[in-house]
C-alpha positions in Angstrom: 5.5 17.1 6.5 6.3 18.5 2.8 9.7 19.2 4.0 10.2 15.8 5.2 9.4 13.9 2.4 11.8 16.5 0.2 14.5 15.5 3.1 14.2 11.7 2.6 14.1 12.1 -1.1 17.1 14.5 -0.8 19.5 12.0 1.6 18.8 8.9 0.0 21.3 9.0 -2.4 23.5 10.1 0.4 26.7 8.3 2.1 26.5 5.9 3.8 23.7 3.9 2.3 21.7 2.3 5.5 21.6 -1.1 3.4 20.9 -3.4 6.4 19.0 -0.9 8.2 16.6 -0.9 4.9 16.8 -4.5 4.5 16.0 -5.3 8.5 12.6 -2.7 8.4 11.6 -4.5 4.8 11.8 -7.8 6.8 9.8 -6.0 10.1 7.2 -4.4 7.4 6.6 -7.7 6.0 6.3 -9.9 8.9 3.4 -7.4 10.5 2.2 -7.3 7.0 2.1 -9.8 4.5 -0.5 -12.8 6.6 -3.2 -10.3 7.6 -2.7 -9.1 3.7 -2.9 -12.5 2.2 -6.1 -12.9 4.2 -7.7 -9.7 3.7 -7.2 -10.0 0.0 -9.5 -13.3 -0.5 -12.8 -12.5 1.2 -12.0 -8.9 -0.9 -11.5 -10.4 -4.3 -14.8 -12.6 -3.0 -16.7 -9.6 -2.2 -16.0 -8.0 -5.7 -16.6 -11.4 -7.6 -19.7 -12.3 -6.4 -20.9 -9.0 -6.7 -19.5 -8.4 -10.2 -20.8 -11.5 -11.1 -24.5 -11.2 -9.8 -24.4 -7.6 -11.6 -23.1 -8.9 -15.0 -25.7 -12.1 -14.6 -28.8 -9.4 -14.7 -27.7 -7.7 -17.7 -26.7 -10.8 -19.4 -22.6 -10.0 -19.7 -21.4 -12.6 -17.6 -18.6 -13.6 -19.8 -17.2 -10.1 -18.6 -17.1 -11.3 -15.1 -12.9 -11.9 -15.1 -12.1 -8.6 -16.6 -14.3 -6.4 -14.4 -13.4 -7.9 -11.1 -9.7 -8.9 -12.0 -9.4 -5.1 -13.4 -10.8 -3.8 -10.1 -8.7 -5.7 -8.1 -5.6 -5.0 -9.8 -6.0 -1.3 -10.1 -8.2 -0.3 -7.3 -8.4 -2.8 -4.6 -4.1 -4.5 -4.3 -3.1 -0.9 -3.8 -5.7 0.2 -1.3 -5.4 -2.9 0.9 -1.6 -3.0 1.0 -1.4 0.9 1.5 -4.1 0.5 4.9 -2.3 -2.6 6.1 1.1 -1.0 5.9 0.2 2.1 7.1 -2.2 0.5 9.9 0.4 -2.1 11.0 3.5 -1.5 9.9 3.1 2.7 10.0 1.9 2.6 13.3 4.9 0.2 14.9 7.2 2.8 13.1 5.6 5.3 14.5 5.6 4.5 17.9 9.0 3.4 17.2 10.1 6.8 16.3 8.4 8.7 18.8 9.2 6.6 22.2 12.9 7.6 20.6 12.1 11.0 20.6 10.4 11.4 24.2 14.0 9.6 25.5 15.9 12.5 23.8 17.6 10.0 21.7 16.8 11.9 18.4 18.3 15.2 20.5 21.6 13.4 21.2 21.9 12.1 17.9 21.7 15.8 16.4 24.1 16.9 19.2 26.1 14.0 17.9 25.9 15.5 14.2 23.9 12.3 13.2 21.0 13.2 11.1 18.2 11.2 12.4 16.1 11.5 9.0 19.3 10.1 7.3 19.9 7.3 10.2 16.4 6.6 11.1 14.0 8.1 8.6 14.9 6.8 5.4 15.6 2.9 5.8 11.9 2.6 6.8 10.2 4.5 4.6 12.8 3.0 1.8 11.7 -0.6 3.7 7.8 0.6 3.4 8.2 1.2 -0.3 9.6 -2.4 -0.9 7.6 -4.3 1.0 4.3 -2.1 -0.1 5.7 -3.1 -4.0 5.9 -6.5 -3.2 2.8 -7.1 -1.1 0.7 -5.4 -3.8 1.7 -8.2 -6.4 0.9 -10.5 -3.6 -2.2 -8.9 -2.9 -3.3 -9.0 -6.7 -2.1 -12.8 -7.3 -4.4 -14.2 -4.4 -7.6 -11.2 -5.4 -7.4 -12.6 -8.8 -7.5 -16.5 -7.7 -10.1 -15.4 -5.2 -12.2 -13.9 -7.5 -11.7 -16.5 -9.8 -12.6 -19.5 -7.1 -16.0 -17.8 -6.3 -17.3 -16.8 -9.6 -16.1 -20.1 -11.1 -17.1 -22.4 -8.2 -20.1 -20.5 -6.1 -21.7 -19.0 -9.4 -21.4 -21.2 -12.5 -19.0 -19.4 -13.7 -17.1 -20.3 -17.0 -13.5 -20.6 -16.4 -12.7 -20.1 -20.1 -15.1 -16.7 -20.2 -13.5 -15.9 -17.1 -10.0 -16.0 -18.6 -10.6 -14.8 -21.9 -12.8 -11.6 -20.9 -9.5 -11.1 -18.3 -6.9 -11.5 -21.2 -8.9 -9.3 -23.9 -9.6 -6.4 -21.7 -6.4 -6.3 -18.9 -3.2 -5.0 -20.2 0.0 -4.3 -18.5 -0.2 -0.8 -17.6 -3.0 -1.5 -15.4 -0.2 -3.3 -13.6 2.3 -0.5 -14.0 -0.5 1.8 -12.4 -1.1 -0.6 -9.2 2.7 -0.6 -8.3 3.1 2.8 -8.7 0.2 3.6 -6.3 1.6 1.2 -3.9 5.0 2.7 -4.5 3.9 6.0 -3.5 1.6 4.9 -0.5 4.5 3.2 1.2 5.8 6.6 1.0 3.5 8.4 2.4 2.5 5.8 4.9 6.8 5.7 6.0 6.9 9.9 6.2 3.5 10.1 7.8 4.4 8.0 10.5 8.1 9.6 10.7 6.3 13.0 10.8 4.1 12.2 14.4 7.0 10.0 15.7 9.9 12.8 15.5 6.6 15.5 16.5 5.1 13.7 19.0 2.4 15.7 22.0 4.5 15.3 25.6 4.4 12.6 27.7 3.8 8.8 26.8 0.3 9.7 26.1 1.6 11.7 23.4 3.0 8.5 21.2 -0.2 6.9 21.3 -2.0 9.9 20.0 0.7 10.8 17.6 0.3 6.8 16.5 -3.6 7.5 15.9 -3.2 10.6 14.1 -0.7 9.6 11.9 -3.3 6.1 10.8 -6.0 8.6 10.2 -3.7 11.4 8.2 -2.5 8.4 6.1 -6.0 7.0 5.3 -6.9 10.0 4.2 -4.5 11.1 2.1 -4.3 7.8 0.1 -7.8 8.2 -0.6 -7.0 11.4 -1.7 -3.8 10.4 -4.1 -5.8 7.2 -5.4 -8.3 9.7 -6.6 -5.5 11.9 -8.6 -3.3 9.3 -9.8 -7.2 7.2 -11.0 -8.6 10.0 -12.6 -4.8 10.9 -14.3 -4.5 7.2 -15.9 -7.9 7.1 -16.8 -7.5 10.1 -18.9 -3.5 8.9 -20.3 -3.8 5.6 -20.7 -6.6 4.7 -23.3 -8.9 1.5 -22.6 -8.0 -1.6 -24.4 -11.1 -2.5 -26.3 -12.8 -6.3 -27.6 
């Protein structure tokens, strides 16, 4: 799997650039994507409003209500949601994609052809998972944020001046930067994950359904495992922005 991710990163540069290959798996990736994203995201930034704002309410710090749940949003929760969802949906098409190709010999002929299927098939979708997993995450993080903002304003009292200000004196933009790079590097995963079990795939058609499961689970896991790294690295690089 390490050696193909250091492929895809070694033959995108290479000629010919796949453009409308990239462009038409971006537009696949987004359409299984982006509504079951958009949806996810407001009962989420819900969830962590209301439970924010109950918290802050019994320790009398309510006017910090906007920065805690818009901060956890941002940083923890866009990049999370938009890494399962593409990984879940659009991971597991690609997947399946890529491995009903492989049981039909199609990636065989295509190396007997001297086509490189990681060059022809490989890297337009995970280069198409990285985009749309980019711009889904700023999605994601522009409906959390008006979530969160509808429930704690309209379902608990909230202030929406104390909600605003406590987001504006305590967010800054590297907490940005750090949610698009997460989701930068989880649609790459997700993409070589998936491109891993579809080109390796067990025998048989049975095989690309298992090799579909697998490569959901090994993806899960391994973005909770990189959120952990790349939380714990910011945390201790980037210094918190104080009142």
């Amino acid at each position: 799997m390490s050696s193909l991710a250091w492929d895809v990163l070694r033959m995108v540069p290479r000629r010919p650039f796949q453009f409308k290959e990239v462009v038409t798996q971006a537009w696949f990736f987004a359409s299984v994507t982006i509504l079951p994203t958009a949806l996810v995201s407001i009962p989420f930034g819900a969830v962590i409003a209301l439970q924010l704002g109950a918290l802050t309410k019994q320790i009398g710090a309510q006017s910090f209500t906007g920065a805690a749940s818009a901060l956890a949003i941002i940083q923890q929760a866009s990049p999370l949601i938009t890494a399962l969802l593409v990984a879940g949906a659009g991971g597991s098409a690609m997947c399946a994609d890529i491995g009903a190709r492989k049981i039909r010999d199609e990636i065989d002929a295509l190396e007997v052809m001297g086509v490189s299927a990681v060059h022809r098939l490989v890297v337009p979708r995970v280069l198409g998972a990285m985009m749309v997993a980019v711009l889904l995450n700023g999605v994601v993080s522009v409906v959390g944020v008006l979530g969160g903002y509808f429930f704690n304003v309209v379902m608990q009292g909230g202030t929406p001046g104390a909600y605003l200000a406590s987001f504006n004196a305590l967010a800054q933009l590297p907490d940005l930067y750090i949610s698009e790079v997460k989701a930068l590097l989880y649609g790459f995963v997700a993409g070589v994950v998936a491109a891993y079990r579809g080109l390796n795939p067990p025998a048989g058609p049975k095989g690309v359904g298992d090799a579909v499961n697998q490569a959901v689970v090994i993806t899960f896991l391994l973005l909770f495992l990189i959120n952990v790294v790349l939380t714990a690295i910011y945390l201790s690089v980037v210094p918190a922005k104080g009142m």
